[in-house]
C-alpha positions, 0 to 999 in steps of 0.5 A: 500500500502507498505511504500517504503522509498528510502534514502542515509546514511552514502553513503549507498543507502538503501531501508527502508520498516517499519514492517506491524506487530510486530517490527522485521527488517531484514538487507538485504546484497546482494551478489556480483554483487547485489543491495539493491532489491534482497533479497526483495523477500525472506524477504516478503516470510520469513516474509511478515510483516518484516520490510527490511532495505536494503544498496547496497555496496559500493565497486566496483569490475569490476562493480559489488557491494560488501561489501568489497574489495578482492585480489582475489576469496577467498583471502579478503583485511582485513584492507578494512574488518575490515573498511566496517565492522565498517561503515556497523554497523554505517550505521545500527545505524544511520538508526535505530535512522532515521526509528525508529526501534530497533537494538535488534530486527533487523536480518542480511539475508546476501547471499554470500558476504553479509553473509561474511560482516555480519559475520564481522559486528557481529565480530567487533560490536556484538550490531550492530543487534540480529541474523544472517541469513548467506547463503552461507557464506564462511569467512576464515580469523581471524579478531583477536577477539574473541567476546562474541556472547552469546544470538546471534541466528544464522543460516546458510544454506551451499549449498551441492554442492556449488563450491564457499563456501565449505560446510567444510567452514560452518562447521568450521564457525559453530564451531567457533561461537559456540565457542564464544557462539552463538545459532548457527545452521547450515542447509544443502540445496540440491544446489549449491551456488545459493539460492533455495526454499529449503532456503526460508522454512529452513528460514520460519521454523526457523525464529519463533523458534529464533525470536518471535514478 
């Protein structure tokens, strides 16, 4: 039976499933209006002997968690950025000493907003994990860093009809960490904003490739 550890660090309810093979964890950050169960299923897909570190984000909008707070669609409150950034990746620290699992080998699978808040978090504090899943990331603010993301493997998955998070946004989010040296690699999926089985065999086929157990 799967170990399903359910916790509270930092104020961030969490779910914690230690890996079944290997040491890998991924870092699951839901999109808006989301919660720490959504992505479960596309981690067990991806990778079922994955360890899953999963926080539900503690900022509200109508409702509906997030990671970080907005001005409006598209316009993001920076000094609130800049802040949930830095918790989120103390949040990681601290549960990677509490769960025993390693930093170096743990990858952030953000959709949406969460891909947004792990752009942040890899901007603000790189050593906060090793690599980056970003599905429809959609990121046009400058944090006023420019870290080293040498050795950072990083794949993005843009939508080609995504209203939300133009594809122009990933290409341009794709040359900027390139720029700072990131291994990144971006990935174009026939769909919209919404996630599709087409994103579930990009991960699968890339994910071996970047991180081996």
């Amino acid at each position: 039976m799967v170990e399903v550890i359910r916790g509270e660090l930092l104020g961030f309810k969490h779910i914690y499933i230690p890996p079944s093979r290997g040491e890998m964890v991924l870092i699951l950050l839901h999109g808006t209006g989301g919660g720490e169960e959504d992505l479960v299923p596309i981690a067990r897909a991806v990778d079922p002997g994955a360890g899953i570190l999963s926080p539900r984000g503690k900022v509200l909008e109508d409702g509906m968690a997030r990671f970080f707070r907005r001005v409006a669609p598209g316009v993001y409150d920076l000094e609130d950025l800049r802040y949930r950034a830095e918790e989120l990746a103390d949040f990681i620290e601290i549960a990677s000493h509490s769960y025993g699992f390693k930093r170096a080998r743990s990858i952030a699978l953000g959709y949406s907003n969460g891909a947004n808040i792990a752009i942040a978090t890899m901007f603000l504090r790189p050593g906060a994990f090793a690599g980056a899943i970003l599905l429809r990331p959609f990121f046009p603010v400058d944090l006023g860093v420019r870290p080293n993301l040498a050795g950072k493997e990083i794949l993005i998955l843009a939508g080609s009809r995504d209203p939300i998070s133009p594809l122009r946004e990933s290409e341009e989010l794709y040359r900027r960490l390139r720029s700072l040296g990131a291994s990144a690699e971006l990935r174009i999926v026939n769909a919209g904003h919404e996630l599709t089985r087409g994103d579930v065999e990009n991960i699968r086929e890339w994910l071996p490739k970047a991180f081996k157990n």
